[in-house]
N, C-alpha and C positions, 0 to 999 in steps of 0.2 A: 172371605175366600175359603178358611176351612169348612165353611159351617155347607158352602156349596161343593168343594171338593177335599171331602175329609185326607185322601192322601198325603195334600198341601200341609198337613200337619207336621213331618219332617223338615221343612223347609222355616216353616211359620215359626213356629219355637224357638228354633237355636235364636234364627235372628232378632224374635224381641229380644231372649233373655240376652245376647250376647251385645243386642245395639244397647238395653238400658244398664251391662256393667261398664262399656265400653264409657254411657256417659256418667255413670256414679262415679268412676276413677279422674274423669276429664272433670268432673266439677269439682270434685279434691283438689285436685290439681289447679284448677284458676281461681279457684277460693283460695287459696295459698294452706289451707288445711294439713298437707305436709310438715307444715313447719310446726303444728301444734304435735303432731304425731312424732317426731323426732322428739320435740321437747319431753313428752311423757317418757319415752325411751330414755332420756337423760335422767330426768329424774328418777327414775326407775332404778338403775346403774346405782346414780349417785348413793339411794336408800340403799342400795344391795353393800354398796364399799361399809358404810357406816354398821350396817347390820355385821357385815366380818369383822369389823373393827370393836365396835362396842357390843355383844353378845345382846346384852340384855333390852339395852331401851330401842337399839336400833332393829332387832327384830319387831316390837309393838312397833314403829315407825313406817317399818316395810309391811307389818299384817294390817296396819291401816290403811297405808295405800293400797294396799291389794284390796283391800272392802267396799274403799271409798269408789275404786273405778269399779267395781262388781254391781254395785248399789245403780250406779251410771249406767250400767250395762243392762240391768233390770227394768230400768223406767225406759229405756230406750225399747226392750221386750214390749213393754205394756203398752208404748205409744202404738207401737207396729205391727199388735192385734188387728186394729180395724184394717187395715191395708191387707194385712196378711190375710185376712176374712175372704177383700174383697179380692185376691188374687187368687186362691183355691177356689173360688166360684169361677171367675173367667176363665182359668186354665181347664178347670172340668166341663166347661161348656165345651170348650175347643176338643180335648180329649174324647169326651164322648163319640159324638160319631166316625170319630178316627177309630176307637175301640168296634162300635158296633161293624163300621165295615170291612174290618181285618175278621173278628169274629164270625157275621155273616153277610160272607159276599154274594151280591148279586137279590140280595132283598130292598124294598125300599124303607128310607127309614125315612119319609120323607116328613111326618107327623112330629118325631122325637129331633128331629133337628131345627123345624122352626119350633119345638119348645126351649131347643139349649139358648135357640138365637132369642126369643123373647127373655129370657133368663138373663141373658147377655148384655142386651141393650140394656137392662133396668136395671143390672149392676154399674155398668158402665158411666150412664146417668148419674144415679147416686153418687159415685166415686167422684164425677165431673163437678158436682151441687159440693161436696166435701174438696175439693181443693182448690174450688174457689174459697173458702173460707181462707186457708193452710195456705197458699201461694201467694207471693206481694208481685210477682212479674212472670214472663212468660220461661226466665233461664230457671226459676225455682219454678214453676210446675212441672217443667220438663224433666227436673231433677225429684220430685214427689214422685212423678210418672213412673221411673227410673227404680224410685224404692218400692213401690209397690209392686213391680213384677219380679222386685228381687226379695221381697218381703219374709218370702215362707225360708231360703236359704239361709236369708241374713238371721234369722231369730236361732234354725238350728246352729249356724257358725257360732253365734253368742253364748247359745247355751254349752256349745262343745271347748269355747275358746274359757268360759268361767271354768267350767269343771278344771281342766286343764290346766289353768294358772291355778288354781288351788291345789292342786297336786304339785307341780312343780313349783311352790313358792318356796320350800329348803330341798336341799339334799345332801345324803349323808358322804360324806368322802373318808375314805379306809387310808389311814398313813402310815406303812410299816414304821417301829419302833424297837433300836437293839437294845433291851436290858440285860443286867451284869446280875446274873442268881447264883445265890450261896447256897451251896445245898451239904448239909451236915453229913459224913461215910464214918459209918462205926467197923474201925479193921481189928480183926481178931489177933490174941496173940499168937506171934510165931517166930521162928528162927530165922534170922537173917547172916547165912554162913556161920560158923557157931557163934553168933552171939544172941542169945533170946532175947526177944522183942515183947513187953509188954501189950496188951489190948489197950487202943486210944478210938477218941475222933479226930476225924481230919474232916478241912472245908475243903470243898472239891468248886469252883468258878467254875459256870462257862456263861455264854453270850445267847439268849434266846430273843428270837426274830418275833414282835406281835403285833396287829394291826389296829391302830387307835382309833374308834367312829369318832368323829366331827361335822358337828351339822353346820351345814353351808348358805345362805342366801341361793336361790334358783331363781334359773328365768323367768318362774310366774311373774315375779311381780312385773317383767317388761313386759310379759304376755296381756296382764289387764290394764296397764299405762297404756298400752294400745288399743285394746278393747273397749277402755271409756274413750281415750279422745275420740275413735271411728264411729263410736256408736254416739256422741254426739257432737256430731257435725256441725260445727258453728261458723257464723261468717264475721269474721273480726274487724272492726274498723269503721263498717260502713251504714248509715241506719238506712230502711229498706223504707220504700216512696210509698206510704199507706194513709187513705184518705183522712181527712181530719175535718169534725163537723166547726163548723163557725166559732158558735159561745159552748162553753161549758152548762150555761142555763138551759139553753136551748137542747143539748145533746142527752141533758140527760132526763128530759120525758121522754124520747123517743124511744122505736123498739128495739133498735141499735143498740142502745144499752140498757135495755130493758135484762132482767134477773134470768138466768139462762144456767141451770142445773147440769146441761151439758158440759156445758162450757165451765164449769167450777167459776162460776160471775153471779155477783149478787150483787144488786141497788139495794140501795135505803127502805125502799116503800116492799124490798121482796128478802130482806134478810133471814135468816135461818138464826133463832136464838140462842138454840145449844152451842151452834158452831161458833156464835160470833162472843159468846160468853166461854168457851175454850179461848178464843183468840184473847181475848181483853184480860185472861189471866196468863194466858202466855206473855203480854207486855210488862204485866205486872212485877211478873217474876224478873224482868229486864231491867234493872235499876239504872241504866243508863237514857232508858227512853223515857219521855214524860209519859204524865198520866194521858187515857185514852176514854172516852166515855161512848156508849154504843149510839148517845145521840151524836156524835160527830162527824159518823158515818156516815160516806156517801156508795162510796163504792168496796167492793170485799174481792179479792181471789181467794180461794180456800188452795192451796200445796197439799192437801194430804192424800196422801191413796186411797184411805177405808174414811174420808169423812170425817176427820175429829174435829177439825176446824181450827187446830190451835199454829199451825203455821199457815202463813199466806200474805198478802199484801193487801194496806188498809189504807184507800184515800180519802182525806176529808177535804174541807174547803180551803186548806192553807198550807199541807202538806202531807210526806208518807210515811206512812208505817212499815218496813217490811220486818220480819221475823220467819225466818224458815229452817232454821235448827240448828245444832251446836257445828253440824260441819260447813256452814254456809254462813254469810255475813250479816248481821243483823243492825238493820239502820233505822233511822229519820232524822229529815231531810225537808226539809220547808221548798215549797215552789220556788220564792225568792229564789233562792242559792242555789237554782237550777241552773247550769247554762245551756243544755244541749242535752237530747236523753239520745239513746242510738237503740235500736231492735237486731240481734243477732239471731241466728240458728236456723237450724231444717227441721231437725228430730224432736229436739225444744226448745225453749225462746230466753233468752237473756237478755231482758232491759239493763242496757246501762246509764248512767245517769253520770254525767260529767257536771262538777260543779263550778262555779265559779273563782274559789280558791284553787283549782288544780286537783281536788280529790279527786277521783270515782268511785260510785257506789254499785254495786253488779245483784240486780235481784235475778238467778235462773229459775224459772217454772216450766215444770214439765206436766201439768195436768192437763193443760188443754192450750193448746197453741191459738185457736181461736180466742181464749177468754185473754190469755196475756196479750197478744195484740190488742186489744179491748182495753186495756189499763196502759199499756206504751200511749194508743191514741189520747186518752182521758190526760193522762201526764204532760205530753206534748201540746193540748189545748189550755194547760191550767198554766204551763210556763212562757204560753204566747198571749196572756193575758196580763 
């Protein structure tokens, strides 16, 4: 409609951006996501009381939390480039000829408008090819949809909402303070009606008012307790209906799980040596995990941002490996002792792995939503065998 009547542009805008916040708030909402976002606020608190009370260890406690949802807040930045991309392109499509016929009315522009529209559809497209991967049902594309028109705001809020808790995570509070000062008076001699008065000192008291700094725990740290849980949006409880191939033999010639660089997914027959020799000293160094040899390997997630390889999740024929750094959980976990694995999240994905004793194991991967679906599916075909 804009692209035929640029005016429509007033009209067209509010109501995407305002129907796709109207439903990012409404799927917080029946995702029960609230309750995770109060819980960070509690926890937040709770670190703030311990940081007034214990000075020293409760500050590191509170400047960890503040890092750790900062770090949260980051990967959630970096998932929400490609959307943020594809959203400054559709909006400049629309924008344009709005621009040009406020600029110059009464010209045609009829050439530079089916090029916004050709521009448009093949974003458009693409975008649709990308959340078929990212969506498991029609309520989470609608909610993909949702962030990508809110893409380009939500990354400034974040980057405005980190600054911000790291400024306000102390502050100084001034506490008036009366001390009692001695202060030395050297009196000369003199006559005190006739009787002469030698030269002495005398202490002279008084009461001087001074204001004491005191550095305080500040609302940053509730600032980024909310900043990470918003910024990764999870769905707790429920695993999400995604296809699942027959046999594990079978699944894994196909292209489906063929080695995909995108996607931070690597087979057997397409591993990456550096990385997967990072990984196998990362185990190593894990004296809790058994040994791991790179012929075991079936399947690879790489977790790291720049490529090192040494966090990620490593399935063989019998079970998993994960290892993803000192602030996250580091397990293996045999298929056996599987009983149920569950797929959470929007922004990034959290296989959970319920075992058959009553534990859980929570691997979160934020490199590629696509690849970790990829390793839920593989999981789920290895504990229905």
């Amino acid at each position: 409609m804009v692209l035929f009547i640029p005016e429509s542009i007033v009209v067209a805008l509010p109501v995407v951006a305002g129907a796709s916040f109207l439903y990012f708030v409404w799927y917080l909402i029946s995702e029960g996501h609230l309750a995770n976002i109060l819980g960070s606020m509690i926890v937040s608190m709770v670190l703030m009381a311990i940081a007034a009370a214990i000075p020293i260890i409760g500050w590191i406690l509170l400047l960890l939390w503040i890092f750790y949802n900062i770090a949260k807040a980051f990967e959630s930045i970096k998932s929400l480039l490609p959307d943020a991309f594809c959203s400054a392109v559709l909006y400049g499509c629309l924008l344009f000829p709005a621009i040009q016929e406020m600029t110059s009315p009464g010209e045609s522009h009829t050439m530079s408008n089916i090029a916004c529209g050709v521009v448009y559809v093949i974003a458009a497209g693409l975008y649709c090819s990308r959340l078929s991967q990212l969506a498991a049902d029609t309520k989470q594309s609608l909610f993909f949809f949702s962030i990508m028109w809110l893409s380009v705001p939500i990354i400034a809020l974040l980057i405005v909402s980190i600054v911000a808790s790291l400024r306000a995570a102390f502050r100084t509070v001034l506490t008036p303070v009366q001390t009692v000062v001695k202060t030395p008076q050297h009196v000369s001699a003199h006559m005190r009606g006739d009787t002469p008065v030698s030269a002495y000192t005398r202490t002279v008291t008084s009461i001087k008012t001074i204001d004491v700094a005191h550095t305080l725990p500040g609302a940053g740290a509730v600032g980024a307790g909310v900043v990470g849980s918003v910024s990764q949006v999870s769905t707790p409880g429920h695993s999400q209906a995604l296809p699942m191939p027959q046999s594990k033999t079978s699944s894994a010639g196909t292209t489906q799980y063929a080695t995909n660089k995108e996607h931070s997914f690597y087979r057997y027959d397409g591993l990456n040596r550096e990385k997967i020799g990072h990984f196998l000293q990362a185990v190593q160094r894990q004296r809790a995990l058994p040994p791991l040899s790179e012929e075991d390997i079936l399947f690879y997630f790489d977790e790291t941002v720049f490529g090192h390889g040494d966090r990620g999740v490593v399935l063989t024929d019998e079970c998993v490996y994960c290892v993803l750094g000192k602030l996250y959980e580091t397990f293996y976990v045999r298929f056996d002792d599987i009983k149920s694995v569950t797929l959470k999240g929007a922004l990034n994905k959290d296989i959970v792995l319920h075992m058959k004793n009553g534990q859980k194991h929570r691997a979160e991967l934020t490199q590629s939503n696509a690849g970790a679906k990829k390793i839920y599916e593989l999981i789920c075909i290895a504990i229905e065998e």
